[in-house]
N, CA, C and O atoms as CSV, one atom per row, in Angstrom:
chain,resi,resn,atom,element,x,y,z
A,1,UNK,N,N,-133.934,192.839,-52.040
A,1,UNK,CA,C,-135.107,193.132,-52.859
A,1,UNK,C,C,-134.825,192.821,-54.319
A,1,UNK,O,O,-135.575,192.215,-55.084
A,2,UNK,N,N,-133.970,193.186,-54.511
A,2,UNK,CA,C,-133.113,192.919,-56.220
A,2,UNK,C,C,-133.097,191.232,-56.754
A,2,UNK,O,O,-133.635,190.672,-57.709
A,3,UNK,N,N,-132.005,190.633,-55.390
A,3,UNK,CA,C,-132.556,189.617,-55.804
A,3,UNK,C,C,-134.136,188.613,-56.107
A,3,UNK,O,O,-134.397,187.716,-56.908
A,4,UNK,N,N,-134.892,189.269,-55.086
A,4,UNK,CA,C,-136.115,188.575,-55.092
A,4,UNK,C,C,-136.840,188.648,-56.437
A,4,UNK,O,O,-137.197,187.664,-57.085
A,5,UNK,N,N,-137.088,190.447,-56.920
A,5,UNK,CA,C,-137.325,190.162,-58.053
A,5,UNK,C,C,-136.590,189.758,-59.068
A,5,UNK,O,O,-137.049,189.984,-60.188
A,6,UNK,N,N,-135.048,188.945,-58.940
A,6,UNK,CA,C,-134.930,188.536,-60.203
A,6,UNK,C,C,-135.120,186.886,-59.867
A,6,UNK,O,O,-134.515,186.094,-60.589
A,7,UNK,N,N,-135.592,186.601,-59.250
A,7,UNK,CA,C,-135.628,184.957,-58.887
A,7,UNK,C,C,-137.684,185.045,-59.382
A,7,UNK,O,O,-138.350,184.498,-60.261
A,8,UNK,N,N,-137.998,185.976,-58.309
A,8,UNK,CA,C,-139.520,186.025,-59.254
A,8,UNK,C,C,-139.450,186.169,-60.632
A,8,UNK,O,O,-140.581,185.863,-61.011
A,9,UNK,N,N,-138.873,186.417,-61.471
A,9,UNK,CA,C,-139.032,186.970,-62.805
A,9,UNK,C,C,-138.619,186.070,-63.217
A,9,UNK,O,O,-139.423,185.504,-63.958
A,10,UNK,N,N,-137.507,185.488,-63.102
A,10,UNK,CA,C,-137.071,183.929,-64.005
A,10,UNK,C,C,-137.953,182.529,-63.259
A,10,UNK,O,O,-137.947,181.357,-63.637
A,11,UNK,N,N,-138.483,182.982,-62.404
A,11,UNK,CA,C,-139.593,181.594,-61.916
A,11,UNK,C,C,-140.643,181.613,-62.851
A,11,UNK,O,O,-141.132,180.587,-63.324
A,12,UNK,N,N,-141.089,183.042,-63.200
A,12,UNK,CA,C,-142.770,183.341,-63.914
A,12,UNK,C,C,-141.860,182.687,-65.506
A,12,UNK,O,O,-142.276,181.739,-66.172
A,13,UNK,N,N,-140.893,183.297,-65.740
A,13,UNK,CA,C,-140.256,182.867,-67.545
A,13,UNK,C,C,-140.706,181.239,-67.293
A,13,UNK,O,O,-141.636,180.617,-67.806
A,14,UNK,N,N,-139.692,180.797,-66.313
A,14,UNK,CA,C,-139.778,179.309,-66.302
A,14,UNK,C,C,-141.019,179.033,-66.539
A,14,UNK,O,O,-141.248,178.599,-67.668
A,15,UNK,N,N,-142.027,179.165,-65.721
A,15,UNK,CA,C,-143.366,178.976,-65.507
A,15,UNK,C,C,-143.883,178.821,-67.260
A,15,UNK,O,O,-144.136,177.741,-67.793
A,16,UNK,N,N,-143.951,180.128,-67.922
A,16,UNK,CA,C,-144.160,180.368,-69.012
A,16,UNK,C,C,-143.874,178.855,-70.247
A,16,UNK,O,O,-144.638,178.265,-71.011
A,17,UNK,N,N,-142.609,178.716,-69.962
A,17,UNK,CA,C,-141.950,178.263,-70.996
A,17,UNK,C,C,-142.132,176.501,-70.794
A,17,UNK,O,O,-142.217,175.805,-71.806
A,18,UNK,N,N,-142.171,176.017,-69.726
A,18,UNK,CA,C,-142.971,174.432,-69.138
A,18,UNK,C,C,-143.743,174.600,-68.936
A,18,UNK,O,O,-143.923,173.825,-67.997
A,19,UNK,N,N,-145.364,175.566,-69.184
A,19,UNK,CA,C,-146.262,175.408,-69.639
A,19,UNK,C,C,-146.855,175.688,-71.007
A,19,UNK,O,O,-148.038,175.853,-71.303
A,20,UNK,N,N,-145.847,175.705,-71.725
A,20,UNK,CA,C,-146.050,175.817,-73.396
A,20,UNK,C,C,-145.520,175.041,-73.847
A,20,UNK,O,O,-146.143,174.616,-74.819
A,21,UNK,N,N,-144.255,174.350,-73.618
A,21,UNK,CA,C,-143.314,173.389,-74.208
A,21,UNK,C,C,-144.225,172.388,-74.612
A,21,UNK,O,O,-144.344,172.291,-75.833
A,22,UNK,N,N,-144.986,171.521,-73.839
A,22,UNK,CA,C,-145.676,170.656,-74.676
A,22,UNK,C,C,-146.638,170.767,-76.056
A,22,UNK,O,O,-147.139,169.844,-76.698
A,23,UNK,N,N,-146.726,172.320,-76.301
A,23,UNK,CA,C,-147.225,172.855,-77.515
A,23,UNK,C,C,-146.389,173.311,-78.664
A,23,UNK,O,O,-146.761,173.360,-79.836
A,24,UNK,N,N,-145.149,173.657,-78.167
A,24,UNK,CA,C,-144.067,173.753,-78.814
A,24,UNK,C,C,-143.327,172.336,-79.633
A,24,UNK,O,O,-142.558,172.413,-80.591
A,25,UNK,N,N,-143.738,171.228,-79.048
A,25,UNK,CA,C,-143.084,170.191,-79.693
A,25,UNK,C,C,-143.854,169.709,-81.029
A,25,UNK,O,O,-143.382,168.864,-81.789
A,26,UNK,N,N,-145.233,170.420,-81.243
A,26,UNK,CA,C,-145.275,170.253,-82.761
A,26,UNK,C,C,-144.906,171.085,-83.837
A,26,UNK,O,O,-145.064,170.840,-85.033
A,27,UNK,N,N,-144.227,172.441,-83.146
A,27,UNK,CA,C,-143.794,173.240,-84.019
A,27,UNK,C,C,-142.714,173.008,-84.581
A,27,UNK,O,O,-142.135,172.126,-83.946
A,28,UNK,N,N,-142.200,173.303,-85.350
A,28,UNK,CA,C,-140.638,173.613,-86.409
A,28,UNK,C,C,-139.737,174.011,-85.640
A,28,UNK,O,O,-140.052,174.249,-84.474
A,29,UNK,N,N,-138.382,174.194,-86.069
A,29,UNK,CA,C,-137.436,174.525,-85.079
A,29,UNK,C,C,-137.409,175.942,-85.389
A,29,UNK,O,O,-136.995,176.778,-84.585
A,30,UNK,N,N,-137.844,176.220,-86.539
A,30,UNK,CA,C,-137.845,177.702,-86.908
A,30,UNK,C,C,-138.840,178.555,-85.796
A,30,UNK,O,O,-138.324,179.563,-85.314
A,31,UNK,N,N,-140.217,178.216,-85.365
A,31,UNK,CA,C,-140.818,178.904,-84.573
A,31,UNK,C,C,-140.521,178.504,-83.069
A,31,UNK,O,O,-140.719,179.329,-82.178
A,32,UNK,N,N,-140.028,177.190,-82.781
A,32,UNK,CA,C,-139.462,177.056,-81.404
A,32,UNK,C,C,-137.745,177.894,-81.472
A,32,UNK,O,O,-136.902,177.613,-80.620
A,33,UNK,N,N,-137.618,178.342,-81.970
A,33,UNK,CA,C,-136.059,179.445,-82.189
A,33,UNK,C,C,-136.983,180.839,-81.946
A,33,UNK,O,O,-136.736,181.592,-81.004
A,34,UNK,N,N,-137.972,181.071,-82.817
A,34,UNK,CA,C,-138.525,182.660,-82.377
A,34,UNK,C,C,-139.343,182.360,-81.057
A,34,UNK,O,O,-139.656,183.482,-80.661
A,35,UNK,N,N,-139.717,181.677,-80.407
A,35,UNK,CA,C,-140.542,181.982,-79.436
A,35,UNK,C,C,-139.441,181.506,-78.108
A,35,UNK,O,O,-139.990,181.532,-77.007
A,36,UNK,N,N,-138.612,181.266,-78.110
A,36,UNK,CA,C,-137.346,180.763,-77.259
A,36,UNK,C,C,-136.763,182.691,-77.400
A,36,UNK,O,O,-136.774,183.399,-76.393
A,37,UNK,N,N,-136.360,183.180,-78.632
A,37,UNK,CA,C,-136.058,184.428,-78.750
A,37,UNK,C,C,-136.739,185.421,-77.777
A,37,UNK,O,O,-136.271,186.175,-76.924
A,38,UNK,N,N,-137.792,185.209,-78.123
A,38,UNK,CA,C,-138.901,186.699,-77.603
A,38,UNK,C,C,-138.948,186.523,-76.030
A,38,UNK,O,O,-138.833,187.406,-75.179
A,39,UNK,N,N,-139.227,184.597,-75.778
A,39,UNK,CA,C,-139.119,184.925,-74.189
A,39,UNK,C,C,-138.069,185.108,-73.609
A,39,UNK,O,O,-138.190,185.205,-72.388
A,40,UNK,N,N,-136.651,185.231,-74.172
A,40,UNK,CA,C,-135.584,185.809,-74.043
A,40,UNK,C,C,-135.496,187.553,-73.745
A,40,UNK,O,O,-135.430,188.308,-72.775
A,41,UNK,N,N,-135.528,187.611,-74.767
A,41,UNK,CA,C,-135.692,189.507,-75.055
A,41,UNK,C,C,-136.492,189.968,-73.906
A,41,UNK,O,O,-136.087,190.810,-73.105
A,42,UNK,N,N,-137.961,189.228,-73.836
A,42,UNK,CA,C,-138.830,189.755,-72.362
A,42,UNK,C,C,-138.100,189.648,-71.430
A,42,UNK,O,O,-138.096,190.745,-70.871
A,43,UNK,N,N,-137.390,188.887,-70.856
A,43,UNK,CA,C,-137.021,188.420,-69.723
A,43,UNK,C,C,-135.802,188.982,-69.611
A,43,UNK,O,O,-135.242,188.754,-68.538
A,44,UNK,N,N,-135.199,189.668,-70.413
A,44,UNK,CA,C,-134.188,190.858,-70.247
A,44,UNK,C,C,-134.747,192.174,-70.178
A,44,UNK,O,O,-134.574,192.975,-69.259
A,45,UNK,N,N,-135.497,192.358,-71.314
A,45,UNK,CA,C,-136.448,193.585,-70.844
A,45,UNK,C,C,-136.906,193.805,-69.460
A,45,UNK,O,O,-136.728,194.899,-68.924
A,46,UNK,N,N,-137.705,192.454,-68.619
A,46,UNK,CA,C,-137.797,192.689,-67.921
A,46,UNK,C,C,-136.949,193.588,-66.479
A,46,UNK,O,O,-137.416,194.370,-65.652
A,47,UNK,N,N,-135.535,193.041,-66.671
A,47,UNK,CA,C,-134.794,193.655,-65.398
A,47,UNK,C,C,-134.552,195.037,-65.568
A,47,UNK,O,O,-134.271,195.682,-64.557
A,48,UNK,N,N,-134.621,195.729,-66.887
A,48,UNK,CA,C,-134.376,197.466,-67.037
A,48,UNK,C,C,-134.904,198.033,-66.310
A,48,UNK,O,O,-135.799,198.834,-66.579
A,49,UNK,N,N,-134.408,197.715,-64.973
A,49,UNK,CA,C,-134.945,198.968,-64.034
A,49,UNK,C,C,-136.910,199.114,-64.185
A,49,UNK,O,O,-137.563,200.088,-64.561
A,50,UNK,N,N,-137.420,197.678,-63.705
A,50,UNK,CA,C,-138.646,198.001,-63.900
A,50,UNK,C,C,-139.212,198.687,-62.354
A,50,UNK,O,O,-140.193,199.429,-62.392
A,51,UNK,N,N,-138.771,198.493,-61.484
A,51,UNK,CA,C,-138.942,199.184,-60.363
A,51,UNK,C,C,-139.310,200.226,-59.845
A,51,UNK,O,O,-140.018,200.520,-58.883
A,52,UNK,N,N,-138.381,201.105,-61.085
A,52,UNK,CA,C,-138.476,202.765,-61.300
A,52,UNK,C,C,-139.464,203.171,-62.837
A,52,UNK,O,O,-139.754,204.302,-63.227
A,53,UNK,N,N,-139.718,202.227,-63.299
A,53,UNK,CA,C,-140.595,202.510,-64.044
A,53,UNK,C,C,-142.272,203.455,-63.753
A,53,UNK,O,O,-143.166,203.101,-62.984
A,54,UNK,N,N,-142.261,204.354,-64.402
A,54,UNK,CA,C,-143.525,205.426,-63.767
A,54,UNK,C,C,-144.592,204.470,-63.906
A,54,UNK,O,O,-144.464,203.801,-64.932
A,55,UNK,N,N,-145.893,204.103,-63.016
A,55,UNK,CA,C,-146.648,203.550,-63.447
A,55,UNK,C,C,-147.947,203.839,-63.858
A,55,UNK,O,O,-147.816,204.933,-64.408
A,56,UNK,N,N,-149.219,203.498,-63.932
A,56,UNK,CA,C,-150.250,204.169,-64.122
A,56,UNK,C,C,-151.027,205.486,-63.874
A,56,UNK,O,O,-151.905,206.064,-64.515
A,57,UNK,N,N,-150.279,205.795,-62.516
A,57,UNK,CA,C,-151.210,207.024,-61.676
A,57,UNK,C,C,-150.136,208.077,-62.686
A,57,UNK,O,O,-150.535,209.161,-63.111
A,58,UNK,N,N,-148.669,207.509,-62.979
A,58,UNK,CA,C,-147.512,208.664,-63.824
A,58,UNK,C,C,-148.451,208.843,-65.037
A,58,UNK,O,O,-148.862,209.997,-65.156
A,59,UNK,N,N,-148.784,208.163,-65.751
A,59,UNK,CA,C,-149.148,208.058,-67.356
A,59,UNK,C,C,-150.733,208.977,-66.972
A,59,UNK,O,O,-151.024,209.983,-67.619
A,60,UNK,N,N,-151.446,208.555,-66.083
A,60,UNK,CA,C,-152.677,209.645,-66.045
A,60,UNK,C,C,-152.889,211.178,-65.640
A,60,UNK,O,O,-153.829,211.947,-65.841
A,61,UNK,N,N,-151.551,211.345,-64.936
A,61,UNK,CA,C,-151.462,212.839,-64.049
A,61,UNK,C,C,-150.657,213.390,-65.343
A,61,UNK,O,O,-150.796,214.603,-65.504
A,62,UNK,N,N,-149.801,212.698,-66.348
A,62,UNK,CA,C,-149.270,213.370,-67.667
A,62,UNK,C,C,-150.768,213.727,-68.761
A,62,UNK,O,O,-150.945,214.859,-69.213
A,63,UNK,N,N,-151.491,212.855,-68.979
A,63,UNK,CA,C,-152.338,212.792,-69.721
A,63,UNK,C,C,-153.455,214.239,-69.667
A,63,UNK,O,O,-153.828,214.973,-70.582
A,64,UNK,N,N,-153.852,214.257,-67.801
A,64,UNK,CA,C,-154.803,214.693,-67.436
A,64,UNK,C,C,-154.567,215.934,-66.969
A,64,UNK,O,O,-155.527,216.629,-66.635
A,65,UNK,N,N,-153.305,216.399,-66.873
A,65,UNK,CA,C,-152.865,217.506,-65.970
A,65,UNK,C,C,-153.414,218.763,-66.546
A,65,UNK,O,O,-153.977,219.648,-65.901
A,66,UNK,N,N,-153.187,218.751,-67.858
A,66,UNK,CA,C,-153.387,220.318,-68.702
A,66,UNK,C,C,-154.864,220.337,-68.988
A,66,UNK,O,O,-155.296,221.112,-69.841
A,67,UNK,N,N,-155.678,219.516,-68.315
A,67,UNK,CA,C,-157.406,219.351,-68.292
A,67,UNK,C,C,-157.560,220.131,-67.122
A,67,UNK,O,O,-158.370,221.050,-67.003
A,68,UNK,N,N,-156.433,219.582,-65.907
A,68,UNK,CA,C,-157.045,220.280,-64.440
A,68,UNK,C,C,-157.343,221.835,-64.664
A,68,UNK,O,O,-158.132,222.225,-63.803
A,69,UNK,N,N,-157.114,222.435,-65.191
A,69,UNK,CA,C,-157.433,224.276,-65.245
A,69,UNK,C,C,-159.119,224.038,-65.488
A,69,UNK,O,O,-160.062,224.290,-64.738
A,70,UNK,N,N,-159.084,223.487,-66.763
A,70,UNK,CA,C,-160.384,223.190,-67.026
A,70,UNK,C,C,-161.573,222.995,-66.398
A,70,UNK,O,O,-162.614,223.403,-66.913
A,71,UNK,N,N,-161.556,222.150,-64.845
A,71,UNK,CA,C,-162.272,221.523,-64.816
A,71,UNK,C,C,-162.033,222.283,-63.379
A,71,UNK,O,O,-163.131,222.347,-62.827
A,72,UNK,N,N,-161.058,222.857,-62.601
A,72,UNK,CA,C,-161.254,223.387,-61.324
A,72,UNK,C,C,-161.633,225.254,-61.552
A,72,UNK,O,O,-161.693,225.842,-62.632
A,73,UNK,N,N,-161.758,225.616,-60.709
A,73,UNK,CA,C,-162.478,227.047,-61.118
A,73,UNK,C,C,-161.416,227.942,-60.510
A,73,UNK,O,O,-161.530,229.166,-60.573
C-alpha cells in the first residue's frame, strides 16, 4: 500500500511538472528555481503520514461537537 501511494504521488508531481514545463521555459531561472522548490517541498509534504491524516468528517465532529447539546434535547 505504501508503495503504491508513493509511486501515485510522484506520477501526479511528474504529471504536474511536464505539464507546466512548456510554460516554464519563458520564465527566468530565478522563478523556474522557486517553482522546482515548492513542487519539491509538496511532494515531501506529501508523504508525512498523509494516510493518518484526520480528514473532513475529523475537522467537522471537532468544530460541531460542543453545538450537539444545543441542538439535541
Amino acid at each position: 500500500m505504501r508503495l503504491q501511494f508513493i509511486i501515485f504521488i510522484t506520477l501526479g508531481t511528474s504529471l504536474i511538472l511536464w505539464l507546466e514545463w512548456p510554460k516554464l521555459k519563458k520564465w527566468g531561472t530565478k522563478e523556474k528555481a522557486v517553482f522546482l522548490s515548492l513542487l519539491a517541498v509538496i511532494w515531501i509534504f506529501l508523504f508525512l503520514d498523509v494516510p493518518d491524516t484526520p480528514g473532513t468528517p475529523t475537522v467537522d465532529e471537532f468544530l460541531f461537537k460542543p453545538l450537539k447539546s444545543l441542538i439535541q434535547p
